[in-house]
C-alpha positions in Angstrom: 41.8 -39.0 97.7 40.9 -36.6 100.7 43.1 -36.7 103.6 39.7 -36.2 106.1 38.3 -39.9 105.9 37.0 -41.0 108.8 37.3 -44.6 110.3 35.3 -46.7 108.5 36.1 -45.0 105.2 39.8 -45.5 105.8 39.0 -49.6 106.9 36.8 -49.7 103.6 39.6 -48.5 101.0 41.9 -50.9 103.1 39.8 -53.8 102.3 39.8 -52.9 98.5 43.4 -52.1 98.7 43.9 -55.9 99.9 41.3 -57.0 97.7 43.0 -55.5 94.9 46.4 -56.2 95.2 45.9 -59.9 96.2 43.9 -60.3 92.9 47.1 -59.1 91.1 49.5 -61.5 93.1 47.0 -64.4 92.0 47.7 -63.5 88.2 51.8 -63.4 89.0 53.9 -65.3 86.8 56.6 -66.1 89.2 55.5 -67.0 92.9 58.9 -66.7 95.0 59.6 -65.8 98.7 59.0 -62.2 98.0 55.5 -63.2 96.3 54.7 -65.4 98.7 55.7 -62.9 101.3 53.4 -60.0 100.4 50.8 -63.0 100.2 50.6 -63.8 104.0 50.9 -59.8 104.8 47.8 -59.3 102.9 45.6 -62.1 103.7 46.7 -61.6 107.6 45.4 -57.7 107.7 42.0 -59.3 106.0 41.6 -61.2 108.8 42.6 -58.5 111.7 40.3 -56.9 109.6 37.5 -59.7 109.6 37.1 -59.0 113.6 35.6 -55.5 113.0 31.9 -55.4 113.6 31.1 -53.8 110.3 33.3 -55.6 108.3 30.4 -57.8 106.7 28.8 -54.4 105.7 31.7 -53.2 103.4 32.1 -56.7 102.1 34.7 -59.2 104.3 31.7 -61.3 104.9 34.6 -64.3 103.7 37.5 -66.3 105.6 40.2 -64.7 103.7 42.5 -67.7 104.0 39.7 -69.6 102.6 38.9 -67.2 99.8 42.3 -66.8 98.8 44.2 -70.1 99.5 47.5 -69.7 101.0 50.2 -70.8 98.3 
């Protein structure tokens, strides 16, 4: 990964990152305080995220608490 992203390159890998590592929390076997924990963290930078103007174009065209149910 290059260290001389700009901006919106930086917002778009955060998005994925999200993406990403909510997906894995949906498959995990045990859902305690730490799980659910990470859970709110994650969906809460989505939606700080969801104000940017270009969000839609690098895919958060979605309410994350919608899309991902809160546990």
């Amino acid at each position: 990964m290059s260290y001389n992203l700009t901006a919106e390159q930086v917002l778009a890998y955060l998005i994925e990152t999200l993406e990403t590592n909510l997906a894995e929390l949906l498959g995990a076997e045990f859902k305690n305080e730490f799980v659910v924990g990470e859970w709110y963290a994650y969906i809460e930078c989505l939606e700080v995220i969801f104000y940017w103007k270009k969000a839609k174009e690098f895919g958060l065209d979605y309410n994350p608490e919608l899309k991902y149910n809160i546990i």
